[in-house]
C-alpha positions as CSV (number, residue, x, y, z in Angstrom):
1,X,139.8,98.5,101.0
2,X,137.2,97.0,99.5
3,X,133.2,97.7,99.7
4,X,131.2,94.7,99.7
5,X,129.5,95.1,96.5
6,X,133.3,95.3,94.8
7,X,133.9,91.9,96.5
8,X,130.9,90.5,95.6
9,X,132.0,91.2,92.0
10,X,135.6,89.7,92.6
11,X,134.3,86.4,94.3
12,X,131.5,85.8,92.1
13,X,129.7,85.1,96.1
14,X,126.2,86.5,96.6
15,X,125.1,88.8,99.4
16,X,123.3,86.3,101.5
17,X,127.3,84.1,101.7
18,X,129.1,87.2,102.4
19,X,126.5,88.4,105.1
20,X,126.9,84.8,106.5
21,X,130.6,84.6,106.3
22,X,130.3,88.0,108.6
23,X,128.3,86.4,111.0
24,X,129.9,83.0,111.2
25,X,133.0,85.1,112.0
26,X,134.9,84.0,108.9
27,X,135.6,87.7,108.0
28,X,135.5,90.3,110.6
29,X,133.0,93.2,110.5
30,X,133.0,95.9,107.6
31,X,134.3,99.2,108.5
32,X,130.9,101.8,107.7
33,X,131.6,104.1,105.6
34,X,129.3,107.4,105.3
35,X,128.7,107.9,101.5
36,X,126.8,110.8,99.8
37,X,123.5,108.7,98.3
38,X,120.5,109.5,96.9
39,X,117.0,110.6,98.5
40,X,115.4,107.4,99.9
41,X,118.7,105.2,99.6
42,X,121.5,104.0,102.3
43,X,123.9,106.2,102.8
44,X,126.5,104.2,104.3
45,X,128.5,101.0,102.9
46,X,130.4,98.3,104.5
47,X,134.4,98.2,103.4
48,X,136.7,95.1,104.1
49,X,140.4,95.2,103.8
50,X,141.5,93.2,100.4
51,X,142.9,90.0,102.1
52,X,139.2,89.1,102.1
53,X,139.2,88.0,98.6
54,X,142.2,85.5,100.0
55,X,140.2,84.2,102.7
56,X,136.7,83.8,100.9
57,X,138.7,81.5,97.9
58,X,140.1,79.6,100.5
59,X,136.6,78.8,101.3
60,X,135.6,78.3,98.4
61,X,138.5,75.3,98.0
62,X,137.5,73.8,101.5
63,X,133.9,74.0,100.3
64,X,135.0,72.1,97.2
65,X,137.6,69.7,99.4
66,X,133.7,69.0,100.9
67,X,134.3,70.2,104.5
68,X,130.6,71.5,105.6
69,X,129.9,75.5,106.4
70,X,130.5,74.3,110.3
71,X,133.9,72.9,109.9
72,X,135.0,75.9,107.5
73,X,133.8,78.1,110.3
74,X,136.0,76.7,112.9
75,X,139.4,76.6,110.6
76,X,138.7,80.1,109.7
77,X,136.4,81.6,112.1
78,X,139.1,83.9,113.9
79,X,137.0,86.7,113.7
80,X,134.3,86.9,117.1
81,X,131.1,88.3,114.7
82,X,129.2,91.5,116.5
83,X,126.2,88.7,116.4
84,X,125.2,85.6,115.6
85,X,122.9,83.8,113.2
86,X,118.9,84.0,114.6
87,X,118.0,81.3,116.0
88,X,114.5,79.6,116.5
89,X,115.1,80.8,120.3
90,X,114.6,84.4,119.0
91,X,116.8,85.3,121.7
92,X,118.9,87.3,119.2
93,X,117.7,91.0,118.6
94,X,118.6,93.9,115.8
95,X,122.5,92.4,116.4
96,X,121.8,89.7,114.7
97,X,122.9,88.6,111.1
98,X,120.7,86.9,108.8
99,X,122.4,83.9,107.0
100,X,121.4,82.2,103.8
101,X,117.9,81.6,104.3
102,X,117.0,85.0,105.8
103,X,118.7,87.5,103.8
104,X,117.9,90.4,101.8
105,X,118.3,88.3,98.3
106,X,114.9,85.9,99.8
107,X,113.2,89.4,99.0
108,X,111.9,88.8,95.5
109,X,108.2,89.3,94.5
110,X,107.7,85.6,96.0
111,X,109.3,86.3,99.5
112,X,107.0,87.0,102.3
113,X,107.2,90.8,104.2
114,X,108.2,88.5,107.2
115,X,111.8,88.0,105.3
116,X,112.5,91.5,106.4
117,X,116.6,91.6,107.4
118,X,115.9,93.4,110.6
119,X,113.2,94.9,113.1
120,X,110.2,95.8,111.0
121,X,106.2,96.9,112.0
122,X,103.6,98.6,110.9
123,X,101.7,101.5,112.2
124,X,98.8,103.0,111.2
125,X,97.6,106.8,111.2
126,X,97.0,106.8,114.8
127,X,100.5,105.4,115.3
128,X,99.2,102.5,116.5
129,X,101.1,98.9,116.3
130,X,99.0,96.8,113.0
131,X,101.7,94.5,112.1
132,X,104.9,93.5,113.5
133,X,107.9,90.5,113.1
134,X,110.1,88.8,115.2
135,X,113.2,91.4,115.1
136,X,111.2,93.8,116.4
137,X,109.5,92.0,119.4
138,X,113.6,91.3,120.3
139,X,114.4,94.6,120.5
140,X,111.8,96.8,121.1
141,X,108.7,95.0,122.5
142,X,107.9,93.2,125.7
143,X,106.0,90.2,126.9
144,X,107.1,88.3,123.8
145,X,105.3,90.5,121.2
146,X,101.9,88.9,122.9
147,X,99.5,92.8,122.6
148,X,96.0,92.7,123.8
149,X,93.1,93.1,120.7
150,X,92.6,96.4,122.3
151,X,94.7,99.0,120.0
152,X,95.1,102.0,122.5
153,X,97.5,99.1,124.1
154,X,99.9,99.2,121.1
155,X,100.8,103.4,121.1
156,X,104.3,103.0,119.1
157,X,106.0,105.7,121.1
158,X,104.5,105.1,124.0
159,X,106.0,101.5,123.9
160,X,109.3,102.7,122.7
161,X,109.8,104.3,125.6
162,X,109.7,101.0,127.3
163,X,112.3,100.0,125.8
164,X,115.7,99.7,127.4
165,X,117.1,102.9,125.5
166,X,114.8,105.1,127.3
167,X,117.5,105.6,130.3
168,X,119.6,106.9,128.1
169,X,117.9,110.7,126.9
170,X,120.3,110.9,124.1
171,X,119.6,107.2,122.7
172,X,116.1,107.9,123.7
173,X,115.9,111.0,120.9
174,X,118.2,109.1,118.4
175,X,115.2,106.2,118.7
176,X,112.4,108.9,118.2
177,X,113.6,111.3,116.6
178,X,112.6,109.2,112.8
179,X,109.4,107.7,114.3
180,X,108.2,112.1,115.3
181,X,109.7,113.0,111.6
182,X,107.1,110.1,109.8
183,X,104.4,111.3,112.5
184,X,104.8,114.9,111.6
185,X,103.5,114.2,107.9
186,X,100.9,113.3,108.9
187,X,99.7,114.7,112.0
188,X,99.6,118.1,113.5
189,X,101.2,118.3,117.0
190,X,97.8,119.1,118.6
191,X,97.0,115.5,116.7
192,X,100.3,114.6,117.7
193,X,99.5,114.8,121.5
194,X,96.5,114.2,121.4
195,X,97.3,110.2,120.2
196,X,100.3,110.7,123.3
197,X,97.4,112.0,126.2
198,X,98.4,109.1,127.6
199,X,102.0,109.8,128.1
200,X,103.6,111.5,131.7
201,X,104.6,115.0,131.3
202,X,108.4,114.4,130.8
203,X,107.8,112.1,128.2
204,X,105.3,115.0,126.4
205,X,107.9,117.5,126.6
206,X,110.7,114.9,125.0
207,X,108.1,114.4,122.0
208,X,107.1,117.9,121.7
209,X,110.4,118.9,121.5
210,X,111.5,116.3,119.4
211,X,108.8,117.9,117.0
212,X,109.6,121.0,116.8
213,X,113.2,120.6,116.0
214,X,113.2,117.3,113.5
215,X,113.1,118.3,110.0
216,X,109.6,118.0,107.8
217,X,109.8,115.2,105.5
218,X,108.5,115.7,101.9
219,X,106.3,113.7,99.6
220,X,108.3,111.0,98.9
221,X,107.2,107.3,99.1
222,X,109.8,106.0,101.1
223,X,112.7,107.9,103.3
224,X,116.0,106.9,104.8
225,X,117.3,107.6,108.3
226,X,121.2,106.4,109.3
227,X,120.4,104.5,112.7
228,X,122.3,103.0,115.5
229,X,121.1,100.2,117.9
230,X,122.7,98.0,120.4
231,X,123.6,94.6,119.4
232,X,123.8,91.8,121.3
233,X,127.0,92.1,122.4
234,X,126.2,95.5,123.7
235,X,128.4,97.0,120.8
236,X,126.8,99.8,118.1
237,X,125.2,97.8,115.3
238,X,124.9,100.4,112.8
239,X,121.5,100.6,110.8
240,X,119.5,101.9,107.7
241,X,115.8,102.7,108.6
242,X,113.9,103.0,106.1
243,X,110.4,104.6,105.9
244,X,107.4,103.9,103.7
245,X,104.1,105.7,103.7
246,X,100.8,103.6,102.3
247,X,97.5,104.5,102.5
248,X,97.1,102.4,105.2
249,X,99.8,103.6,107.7
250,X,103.7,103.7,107.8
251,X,106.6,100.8,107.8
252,X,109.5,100.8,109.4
253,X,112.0,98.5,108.7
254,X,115.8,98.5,109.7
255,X,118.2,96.6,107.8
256,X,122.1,96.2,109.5
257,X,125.0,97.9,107.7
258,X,126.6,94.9,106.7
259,X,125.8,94.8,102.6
260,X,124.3,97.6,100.1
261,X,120.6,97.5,100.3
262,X,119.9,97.4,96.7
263,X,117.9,94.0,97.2
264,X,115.9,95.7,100.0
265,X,115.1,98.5,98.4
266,X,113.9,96.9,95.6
267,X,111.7,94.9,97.7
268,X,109.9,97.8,99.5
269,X,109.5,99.5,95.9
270,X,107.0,96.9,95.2
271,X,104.7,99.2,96.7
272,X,101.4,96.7,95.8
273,X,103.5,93.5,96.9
274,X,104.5,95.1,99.8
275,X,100.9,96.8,100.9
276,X,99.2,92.8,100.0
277,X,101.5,91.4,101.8
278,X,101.1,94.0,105.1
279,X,97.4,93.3,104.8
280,X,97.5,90.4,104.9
281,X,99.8,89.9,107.8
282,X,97.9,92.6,109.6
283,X,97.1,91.5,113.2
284,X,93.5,91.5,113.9
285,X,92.4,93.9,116.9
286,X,89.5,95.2,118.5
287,X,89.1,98.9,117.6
288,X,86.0,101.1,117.6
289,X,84.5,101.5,114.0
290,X,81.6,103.2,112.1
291,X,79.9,100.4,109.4
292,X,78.6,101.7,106.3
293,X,76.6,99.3,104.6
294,X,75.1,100.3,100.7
295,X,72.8,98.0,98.6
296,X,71.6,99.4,95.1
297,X,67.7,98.9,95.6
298,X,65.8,96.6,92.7
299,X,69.0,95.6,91.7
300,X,67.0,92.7,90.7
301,X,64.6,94.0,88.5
302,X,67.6,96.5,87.0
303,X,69.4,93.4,86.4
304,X,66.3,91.8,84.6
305,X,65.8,94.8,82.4
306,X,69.6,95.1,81.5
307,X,71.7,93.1,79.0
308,X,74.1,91.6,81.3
309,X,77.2,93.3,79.9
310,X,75.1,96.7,80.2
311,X,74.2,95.7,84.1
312,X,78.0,95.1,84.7
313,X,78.4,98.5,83.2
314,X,76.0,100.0,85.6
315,X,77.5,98.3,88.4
316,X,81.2,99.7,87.8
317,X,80.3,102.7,87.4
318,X,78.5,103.5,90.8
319,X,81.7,101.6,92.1
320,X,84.2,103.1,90.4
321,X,83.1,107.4,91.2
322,X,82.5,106.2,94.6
323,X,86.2,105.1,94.9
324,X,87.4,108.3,95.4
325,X,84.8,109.7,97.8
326,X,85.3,106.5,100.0
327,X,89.4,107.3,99.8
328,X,88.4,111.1,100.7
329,X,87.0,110.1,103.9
330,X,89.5,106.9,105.1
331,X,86.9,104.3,104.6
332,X,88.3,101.2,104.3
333,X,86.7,98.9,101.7
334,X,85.4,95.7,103.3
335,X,84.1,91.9,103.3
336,X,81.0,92.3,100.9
337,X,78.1,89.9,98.8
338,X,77.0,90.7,95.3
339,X,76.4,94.1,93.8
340,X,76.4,95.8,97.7
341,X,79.2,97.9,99.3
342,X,80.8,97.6,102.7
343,X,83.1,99.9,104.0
344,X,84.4,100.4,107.9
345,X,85.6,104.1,108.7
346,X,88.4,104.3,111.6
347,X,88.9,106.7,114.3
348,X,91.6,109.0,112.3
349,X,93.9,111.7,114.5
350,X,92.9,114.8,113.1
351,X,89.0,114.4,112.1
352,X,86.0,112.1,113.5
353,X,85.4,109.1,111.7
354,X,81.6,108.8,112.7
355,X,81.6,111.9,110.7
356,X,83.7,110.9,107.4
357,X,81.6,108.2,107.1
358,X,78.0,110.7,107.1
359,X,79.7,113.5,104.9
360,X,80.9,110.1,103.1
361,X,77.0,108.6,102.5
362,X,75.9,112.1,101.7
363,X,78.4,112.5,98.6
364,X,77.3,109.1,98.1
365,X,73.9,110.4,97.8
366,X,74.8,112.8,95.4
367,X,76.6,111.0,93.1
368,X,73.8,108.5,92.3
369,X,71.9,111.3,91.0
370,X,74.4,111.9,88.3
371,X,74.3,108.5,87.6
372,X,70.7,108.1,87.6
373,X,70.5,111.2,84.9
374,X,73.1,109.6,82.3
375,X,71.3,106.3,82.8
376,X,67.8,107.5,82.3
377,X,69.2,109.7,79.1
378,X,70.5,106.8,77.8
379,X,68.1,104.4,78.1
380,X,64.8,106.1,78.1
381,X,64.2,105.3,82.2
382,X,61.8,107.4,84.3
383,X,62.6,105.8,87.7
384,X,66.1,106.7,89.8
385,X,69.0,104.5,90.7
386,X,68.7,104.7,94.5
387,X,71.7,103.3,96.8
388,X,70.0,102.3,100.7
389,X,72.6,103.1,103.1
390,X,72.7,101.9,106.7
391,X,74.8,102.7,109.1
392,X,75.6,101.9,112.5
393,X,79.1,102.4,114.9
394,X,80.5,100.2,118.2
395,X,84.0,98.7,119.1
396,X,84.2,95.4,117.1
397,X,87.4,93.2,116.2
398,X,88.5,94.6,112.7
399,X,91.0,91.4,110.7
400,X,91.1,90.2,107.0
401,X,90.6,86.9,105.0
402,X,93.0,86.2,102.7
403,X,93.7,83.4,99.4
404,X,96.3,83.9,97.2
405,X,96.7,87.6,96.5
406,X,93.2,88.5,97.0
407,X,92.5,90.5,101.0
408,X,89.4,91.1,102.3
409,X,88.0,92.6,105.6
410,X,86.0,92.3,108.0
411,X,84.5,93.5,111.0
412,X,82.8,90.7,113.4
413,X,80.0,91.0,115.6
414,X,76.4,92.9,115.3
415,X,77.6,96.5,114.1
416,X,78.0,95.5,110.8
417,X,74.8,93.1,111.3
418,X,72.7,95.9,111.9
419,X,74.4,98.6,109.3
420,X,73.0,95.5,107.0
421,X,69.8,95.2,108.6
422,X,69.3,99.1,108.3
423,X,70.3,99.6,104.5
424,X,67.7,96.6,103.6
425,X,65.5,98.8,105.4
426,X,66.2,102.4,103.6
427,X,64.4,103.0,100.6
428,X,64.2,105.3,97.9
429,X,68.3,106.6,98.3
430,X,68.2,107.3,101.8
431,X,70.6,107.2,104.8
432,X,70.0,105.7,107.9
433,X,71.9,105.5,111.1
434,X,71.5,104.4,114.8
435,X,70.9,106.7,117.8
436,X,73.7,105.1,119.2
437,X,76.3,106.3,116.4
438,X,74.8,109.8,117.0
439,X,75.1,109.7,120.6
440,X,78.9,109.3,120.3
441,X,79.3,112.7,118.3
442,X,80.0,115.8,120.2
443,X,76.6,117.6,120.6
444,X,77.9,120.6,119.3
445,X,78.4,118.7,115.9
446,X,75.9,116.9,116.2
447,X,73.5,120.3,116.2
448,X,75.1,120.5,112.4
449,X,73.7,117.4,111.4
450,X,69.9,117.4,109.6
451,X,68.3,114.4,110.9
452,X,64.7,113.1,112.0
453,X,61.6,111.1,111.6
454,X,58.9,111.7,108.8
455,X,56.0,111.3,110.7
456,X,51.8,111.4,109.4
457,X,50.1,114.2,110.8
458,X,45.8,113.7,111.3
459,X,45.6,114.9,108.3
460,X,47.4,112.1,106.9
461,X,50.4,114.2,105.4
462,X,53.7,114.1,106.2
463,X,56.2,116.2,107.9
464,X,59.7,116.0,108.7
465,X,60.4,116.3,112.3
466,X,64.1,116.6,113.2
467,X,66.3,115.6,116.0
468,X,64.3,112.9,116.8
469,X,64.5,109.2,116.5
470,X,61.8,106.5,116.4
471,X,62.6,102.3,117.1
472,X,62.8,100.6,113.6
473,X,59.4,98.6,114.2
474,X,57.6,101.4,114.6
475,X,58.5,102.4,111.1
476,X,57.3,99.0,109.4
477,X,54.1,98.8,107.2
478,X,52.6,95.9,108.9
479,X,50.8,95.0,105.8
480,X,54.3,94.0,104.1
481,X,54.4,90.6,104.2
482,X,58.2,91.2,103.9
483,X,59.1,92.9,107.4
484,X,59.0,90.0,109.5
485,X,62.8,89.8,109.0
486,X,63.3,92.9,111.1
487,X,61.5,91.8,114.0
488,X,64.8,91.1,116.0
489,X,66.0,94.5,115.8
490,X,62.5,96.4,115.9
491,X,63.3,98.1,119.2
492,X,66.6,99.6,117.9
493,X,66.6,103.3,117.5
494,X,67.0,105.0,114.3
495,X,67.4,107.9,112.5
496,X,67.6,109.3,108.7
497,X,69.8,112.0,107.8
498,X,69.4,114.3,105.7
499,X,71.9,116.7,105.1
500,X,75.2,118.0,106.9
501,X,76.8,121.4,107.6
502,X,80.3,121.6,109.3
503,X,81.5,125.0,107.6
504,X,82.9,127.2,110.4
């Protein structure tokens, strides 16, 4: 017998005419093969007996006699395929072959993450649905693939035991059993269940389970899993899932034994390509956020006293050491003007994102004084380099704007308004949050948290008085000409924090 790269090589055909001459039942079905590959690959090949090479020339002469694909198909087509082409129906699901203009060779750097040869979504570190395609809405999800915004609604496992495998207990595990491995990276199993409260108690004691038996998975990139689904026919169809883990969640994608994967798996190693390309397929959803919003104060007047080159200088340098303290605590860089940062922080399964994104301001904090010494060394300065943050937490739909290769996001409605409003208000380095965002931490967390008012005593000093909050008008000098701009917002309460101890 024959694999199919072998015949590939013998016919001179490419991958996407051999997978079609499979599924327009010109050649029957490879036999899958288990083979010993390497971490991360397919393990399993398709094999065709050698009268193929016969049959696939003889195409090739009625193609060249000028008989269309159609008519070859019904000389030739003695072979019933295990599925059929997808059609614009989509009533095909993971059965279904791809033909020419949706096969694994339309993956080059140019193809679009939708080309994917199989079921394929996104999750991210809540295991929650962020991106999805066609495939996967036939064979695992209901209603069409139509979600509300509202993420708790898209629990991966939670939905795949919707599915129509979850009668069966041993197709059940064979589904989940990849899906707990990825999760178990990444999550503890108090994490675990916590994301799964939801769940009834059989389905709890099928995941725990299913945790503590699968194996670990290790640091790499991308794994592989040998999978089998139903087809349409309601035969096996025998399946590679593949794995990757980004920053930004986890991709499944499953790809039908039909063909080596070597086009596939070069596709997915274009781990940038790939991650622009989720991004900016990501499905916007409503999702409960914490806004951070940072403005460099008198960047003006730095600018002014700068040679331009020098102020660009400045500039990359408070963004580049912040880069890793953002990454430390899951912030997500966001939609932002000018010289300003805006980053949205997540609800994350093993810490609280309200807090990430205060420990987060606080490193912040820290950091610009380094900056502000080598800066005032170097140039002679006596006055700091402050960054104003603001910032403020609600449920808000989260999505991206996207031209060309270039993603931003956003967050829409008046959370990130106000984390804006607040940071123009901060002066002098300081951090300022709502009462609001506060309220949502637990109190005993919140008793770790140094925050207050600076208030005048009679005596016209100050003091710091903490655990208390004050509306933001009340805070305004009314001889500043400048304030009237917070007058919409000068009965919200607000805070500044100061410091933050969560050491046990």
């Amino acid at each position: 017998m024959l694999n199919s790269k072998q015949l590939i090589e013998i016919t001179g055909i490419s991958r996407a005419t051999l997978n079609n001459y499979v599924a327009l039942g010109i050649l029957p079905n490879p036999v899958v093969r288990t083979l010993s590959g390497e971490v991360g690959r397919a393990t399993r090949l398709g094999y065709f007996e050698e009268d193929a090479v016969a049959c696939i020339k003889k195409v090739q002469e009625l193609k060249k006699q000028g008989l269309s694909m159609a008519k070859i198909s019904e000389q030739l087509g003695s072979h019933v395929p295990s599925s059929s082409p997808r059609q614009t129906s989509r009533q095909s699901t993971i059965g279904s072959s791809v033909g020419e203009q949706g096969s694994l060779t339309d993956l080059s750097l140019e193809a679009s993450i939708e080309n994917l040869p199989g079921p394929a979504y996104m999750v991210n570190n809540n295991f929650e649905l962020i991106w999805w395609n066609d495939f996967a809405v036939d064979s695992f999800f209901p209603g069409n693939g139509e979600f509300s915004g509202d993420l708790e609604s898209r629990n991966l496992l939670k939905l795949l035991f919707g599915t129509g495998l979850a009668g069966d207990r041993d197709k059940l595990k064979n589904l989940l059993e990849p899906h707990i491995a990825a999760g178990k990276k990444r999550l503890s199993q108090a994490a675990l269940m916590k994301v799964y409260s939801a769940l009834d108690g059989n389905q709890l004691s099928i995941l725990k389970g299913l945790y503590d038996n699968v194996e670990a998975i290790g640091k790499e990139p991308m794994v592989h899993f040998p999978s089998i689904l139903p087809g349409i026919d309601g035969e096996p169809m025998f399946c590679d899932l593949y794995i990757c883990f980004y920053r930004e969640g986890i991709l499944f994608t499953y790809s039908p034994v039909l063909l080596d994967d070597d086009f596939l798996l070069e596709f997915l190693s274009k781990r940038n390509h790939v991650t622009s390309e989720l991004l900016k397929k990501r499905k916007p959803y409503l999702t409960n956020v914490t806004v951070m919003v940072a403005d460099v104060q008198n960047s003006t007047k730095i600018c002014s006293e700068l040679p331009a080159e020098e102020y660009f200088e400045l500039i990359n340098n408070i963004w580049q050491e912040s880069e890793p303290i953002f990454r430390k605590y899951y912030g997500t860089y966001g939609k932002h003007a000018g010289d300003g940062m805006v980053y949205y922080f997540f609800p994350q399964p093993d810490c609280d994102y309200k807090l990430n994104a205060i420990q987060c301001s606080l490193e912040l904090k820290q950091m610009m004084k380094g900056i502000t010494q080598h800066w005032q060394s170097r140039k002679g300065w006596f006055s700091d380099i402050f960054l104003n943050i603001g910032l403020n937490e609600g449920q808000e739909w989260f999505g991206s704007y996207h031209a060309g290769g270039h993603v931003e996001f956003t967050v829409l409605g008046e959370t990130i308004s106000h984390a804006s409003r607040i940071s123009d208000f901060a002066r002098n380095g300081s951090i300022w949050t709502t009462k609001n965002m506060l309220n949502q931490i637990s109190t005993q967390k919140r008793a770790r948290i140094g925050f207050g008012i600076t208030r005048r005593t009679h005596k016209d000093e100050t003091v710091f008085v903490t655990d208390t909050y004050a509306s933001l008008g009340s805070l305004l000098d009314e001889s500043n000409c400048h304030n009237g701009k917070f007058r919409d917002i000068e009965m919200l309460p607000i805070t500044e924090i100061r410091d933050i101890d969560l050491s046990e």
